[in-house]
C-alpha positions in Angstrom: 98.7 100.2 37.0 96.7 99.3 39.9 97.9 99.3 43.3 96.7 96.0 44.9 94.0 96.4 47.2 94.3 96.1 51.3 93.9 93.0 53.0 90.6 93.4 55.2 92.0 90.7 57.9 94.9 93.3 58.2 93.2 96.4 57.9 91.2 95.2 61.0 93.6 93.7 62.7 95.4 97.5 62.4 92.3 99.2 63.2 91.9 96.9 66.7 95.8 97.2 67.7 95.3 101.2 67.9 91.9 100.9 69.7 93.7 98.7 72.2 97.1 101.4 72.2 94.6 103.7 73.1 92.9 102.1 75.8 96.0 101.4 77.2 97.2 104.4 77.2 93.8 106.5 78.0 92.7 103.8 80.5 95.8 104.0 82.5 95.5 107.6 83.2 92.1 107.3 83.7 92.7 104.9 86.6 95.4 106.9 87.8 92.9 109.9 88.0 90.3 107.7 89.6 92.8 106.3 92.4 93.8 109.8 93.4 90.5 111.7 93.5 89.3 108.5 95.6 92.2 109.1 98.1 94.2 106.1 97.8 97.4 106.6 98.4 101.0 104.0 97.9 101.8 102.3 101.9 105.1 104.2 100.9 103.6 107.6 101.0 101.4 107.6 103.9 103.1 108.5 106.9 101.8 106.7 110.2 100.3 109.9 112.9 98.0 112.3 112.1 98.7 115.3 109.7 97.6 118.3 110.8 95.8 120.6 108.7 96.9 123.2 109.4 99.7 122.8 111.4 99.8 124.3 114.8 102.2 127.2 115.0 104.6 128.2 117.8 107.0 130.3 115.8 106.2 133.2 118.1 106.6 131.1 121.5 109.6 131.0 123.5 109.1 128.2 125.6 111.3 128.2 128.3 113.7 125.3 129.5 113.2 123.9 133.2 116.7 125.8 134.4 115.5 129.3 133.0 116.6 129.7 129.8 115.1 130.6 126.6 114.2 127.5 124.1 114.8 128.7 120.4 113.7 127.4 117.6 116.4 128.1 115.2 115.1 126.7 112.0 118.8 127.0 110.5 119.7 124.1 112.3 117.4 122.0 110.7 116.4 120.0 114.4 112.9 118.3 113.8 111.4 118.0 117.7 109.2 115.0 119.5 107.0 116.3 121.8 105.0 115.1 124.6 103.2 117.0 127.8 101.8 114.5 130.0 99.8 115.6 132.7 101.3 116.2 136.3 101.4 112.4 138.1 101.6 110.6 135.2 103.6 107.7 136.1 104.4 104.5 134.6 102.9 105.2 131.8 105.7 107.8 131.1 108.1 105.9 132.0 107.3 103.6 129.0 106.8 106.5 127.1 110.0 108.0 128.0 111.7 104.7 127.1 109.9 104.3 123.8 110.8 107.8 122.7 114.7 107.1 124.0 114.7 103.4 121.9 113.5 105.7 118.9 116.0 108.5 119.4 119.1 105.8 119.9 117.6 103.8 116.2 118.0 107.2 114.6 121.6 106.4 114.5 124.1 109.2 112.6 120.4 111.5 112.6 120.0 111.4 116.4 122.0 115.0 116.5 119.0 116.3 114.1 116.2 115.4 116.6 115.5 116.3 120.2 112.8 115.5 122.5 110.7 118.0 124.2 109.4 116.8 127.5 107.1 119.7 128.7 106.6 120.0 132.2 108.6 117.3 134.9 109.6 114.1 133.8 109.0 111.1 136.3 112.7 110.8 137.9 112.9 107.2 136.7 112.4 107.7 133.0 115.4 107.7 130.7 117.2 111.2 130.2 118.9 110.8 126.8 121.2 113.3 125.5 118.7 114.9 123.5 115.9 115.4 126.1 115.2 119.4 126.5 112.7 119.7 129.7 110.5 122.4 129.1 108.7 124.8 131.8 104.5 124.2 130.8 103.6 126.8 129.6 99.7 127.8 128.4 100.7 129.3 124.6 102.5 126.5 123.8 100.7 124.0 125.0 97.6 125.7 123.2 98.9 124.6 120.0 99.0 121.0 120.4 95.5 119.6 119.3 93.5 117.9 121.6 96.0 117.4 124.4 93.6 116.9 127.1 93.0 113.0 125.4 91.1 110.6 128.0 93.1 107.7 126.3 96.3 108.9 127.6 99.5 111.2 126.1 99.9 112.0 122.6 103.3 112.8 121.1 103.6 115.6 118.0 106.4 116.0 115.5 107.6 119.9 115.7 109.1 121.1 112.0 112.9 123.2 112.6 110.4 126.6 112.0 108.0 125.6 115.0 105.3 124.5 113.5 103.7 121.4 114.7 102.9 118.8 111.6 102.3 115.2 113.3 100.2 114.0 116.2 100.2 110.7 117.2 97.2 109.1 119.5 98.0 107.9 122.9 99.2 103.7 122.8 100.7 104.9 118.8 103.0 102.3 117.7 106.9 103.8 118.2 108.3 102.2 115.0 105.9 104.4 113.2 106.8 107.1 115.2 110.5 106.1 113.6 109.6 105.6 110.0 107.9 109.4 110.0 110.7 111.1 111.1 113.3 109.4 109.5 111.2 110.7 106.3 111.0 113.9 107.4 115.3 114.0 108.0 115.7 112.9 104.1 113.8 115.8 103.3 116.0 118.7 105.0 
């Protein structure tokens, strides 16, 4: 007994549905691979100041508040920081500042307890004092690890990690909501 031979048409129309499972397949991780050694990354992932690599670290420092007292960092709390130290005079562009930073704070809602601002040096006496505003004496180690500080454009604000170490910077005129978005990333994560 003969077994009937294959139909050709559906031989090659077997042969072209694995070619194409295998493009598919193949060609997906392909693209995948090319996307990610190109850079590219999903909106979603891509956070909105500057990473720093590597991060500044101020584990060691004990900055000091503007009454005296020792400034901890006491990563068990989990408190992620904003930070800003504008130059002495600075005026009414701190006072915006101030303001942006206290709108951001307040839209942190149930969070707000796990973020504080750090204000080094005098705040103009017309900015906003929110509850979680920690005035901070200048002082020339901690200062040192806050990249390019000195920026002609005006004052740059950094995110400080609960361990000390100093991950975001954010160019003078940055847009606050950003500011937000980062953070409020950075609280789901702790």
């Amino acid at each position: 007994m003969n077994s009937p031979s294959p139909d050709p048409a559906q031989t090659r129309r077997g042969r072209w549905m694995l070619i194409a499972l295998f493009l598919l397949f193949f060609g997906s991780v392909f693209g995948a691979g090319v996307l990610r050694f190109a850079g590219w990354q999903p909106a979603g992932l891509r956070n909105h100041g500057e990473l720093l690599q590597p991060p500044g670290d101020a584990r060691a420092i004990v900055p000091r508040l503007a009454d005296g007292g020792e400034y901890r960092w006491n990563p068990g709390e989990r408190i992620w920081r904003i930070a800003l130290a504008p130059p002495a005079g600075c005026a009414a562009e701190c006072v915006k500042l101030a303001q942006d930073l206290d709108k951001v704070w307040r839209l942190f809602g149930h969070n707000a307890d796990d973020v504080e601002i750090l204000w080094i040096g005098t705040p103009p006496a017309d900015a906003p004092h929110p509850a979680s505003l920690r005035v901070l004496q200048a002082d020339a180690a901690l200062l040192a690890v806050l990249p390019r500080l000195d920026d002609p454009a005006g004052v740059p604000v950094y995110v400080i990690d609960p361990n000390g170490f100093v991950v975001l910077r954010y160019s003078p005129g940055f847009d606050p909501a950003g500011l937000r978005t980062d953070v409020s990333k950075l609280l789901k994560l702790m």
